[in-house]
C-alpha positions in Angstrom: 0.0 0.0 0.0 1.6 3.2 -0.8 2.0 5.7 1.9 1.1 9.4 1.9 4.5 10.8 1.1 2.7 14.4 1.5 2.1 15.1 5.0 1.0 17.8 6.5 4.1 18.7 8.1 6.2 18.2 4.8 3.3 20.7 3.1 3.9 23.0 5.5 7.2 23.4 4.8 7.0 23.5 0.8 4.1 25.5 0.6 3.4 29.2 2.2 0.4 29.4 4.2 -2.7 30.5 2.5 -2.8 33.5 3.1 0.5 34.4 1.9 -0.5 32.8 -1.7 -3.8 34.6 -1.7 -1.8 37.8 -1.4 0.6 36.8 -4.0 -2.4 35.9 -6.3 -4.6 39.1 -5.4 -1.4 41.5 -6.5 -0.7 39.7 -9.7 -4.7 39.9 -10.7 -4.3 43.5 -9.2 -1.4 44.2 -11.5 -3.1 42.5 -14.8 -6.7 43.9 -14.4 -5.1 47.4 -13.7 -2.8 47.5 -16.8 -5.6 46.4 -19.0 -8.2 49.1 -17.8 -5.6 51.0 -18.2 -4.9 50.1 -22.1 -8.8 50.3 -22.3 -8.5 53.7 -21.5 -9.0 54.1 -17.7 -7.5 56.3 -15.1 -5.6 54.8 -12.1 -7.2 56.2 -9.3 -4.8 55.4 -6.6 -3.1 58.7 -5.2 0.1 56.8 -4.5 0.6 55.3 -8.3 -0.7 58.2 -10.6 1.8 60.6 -9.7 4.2 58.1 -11.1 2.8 56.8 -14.1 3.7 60.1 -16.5 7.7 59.8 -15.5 8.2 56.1 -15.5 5.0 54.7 -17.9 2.2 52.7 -16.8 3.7 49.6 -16.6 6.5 50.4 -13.9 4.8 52.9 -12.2 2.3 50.2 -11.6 5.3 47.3 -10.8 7.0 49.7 -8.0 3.5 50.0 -6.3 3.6 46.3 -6.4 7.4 46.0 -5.1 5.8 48.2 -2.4 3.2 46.3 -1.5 5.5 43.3 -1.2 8.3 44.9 0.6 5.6 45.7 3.0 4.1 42.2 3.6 7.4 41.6 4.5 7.7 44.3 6.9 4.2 42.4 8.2 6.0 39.0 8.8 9.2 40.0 9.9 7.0 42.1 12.9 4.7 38.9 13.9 1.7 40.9 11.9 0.8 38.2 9.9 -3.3 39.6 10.3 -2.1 42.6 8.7 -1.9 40.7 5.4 -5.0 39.0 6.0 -6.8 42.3 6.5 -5.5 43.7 3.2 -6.2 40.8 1.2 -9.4 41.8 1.7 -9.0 45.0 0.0 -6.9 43.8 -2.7 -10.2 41.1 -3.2 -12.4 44.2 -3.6 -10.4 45.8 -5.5 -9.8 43.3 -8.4 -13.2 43.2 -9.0 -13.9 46.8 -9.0 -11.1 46.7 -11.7 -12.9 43.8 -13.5 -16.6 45.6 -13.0 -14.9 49.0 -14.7 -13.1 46.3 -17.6 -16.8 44.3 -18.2 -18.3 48.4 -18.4 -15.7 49.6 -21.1 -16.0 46.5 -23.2 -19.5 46.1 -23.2 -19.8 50.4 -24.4 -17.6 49.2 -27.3 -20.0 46.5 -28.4 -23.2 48.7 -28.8 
């Protein structure tokens, strides 16, 4: 009979806890949902990327805020504030689909 050469344990220490993957997950679709409404035509609303979207271009200006974000998840876990992520993943849930809402809104104008 094979054995379960997966255990939790061993999971535990190859995977990140969930949390830390949602995060992950919720800034990439953050990322790719804000660069397309972007293409589409849309503003970034965010106070702390716009200002940096004219001198470095959409694309980076839109990375560093991401760099941020990560560098402070870090600053989370390093500090034993691990329900600080939690709590923001939250946001960054919200958030994605506001971006997809305005996305669905610009490509269903086009169609008519």
């Amino acid at each position: 009979m094979m054995q379960n050469v997966l255990t939790n344990e061993r999971y535990q220490q190859l995977f990140p806890p969930a949390y830390l993957q949602a995060f992950v997950y919720l800034q990439l679709l953050d990322f790719l949902t804000t660069m397309i409404g972007l293409r589409l035509g849309l503003s970034e609303a965010s106070p702390t990327v716009r200002p940096f979207i004219e001198p470095l271009g959409m694309g980076a200006a839109v990375g560093v805020s991401k760099l941020i974000a990560f560098s402070l998840a870090g600053v989370c876990l390093l500090t034993g504030r691990e329900r600080i992520i939690r709590l923001i993943n939250y946001w960054f849930a919200v958030l994605v689909v506001w971006n997809m809402m305005l996305i669905i809104i610009v490509l269903t104008r086009g169609l008519n």
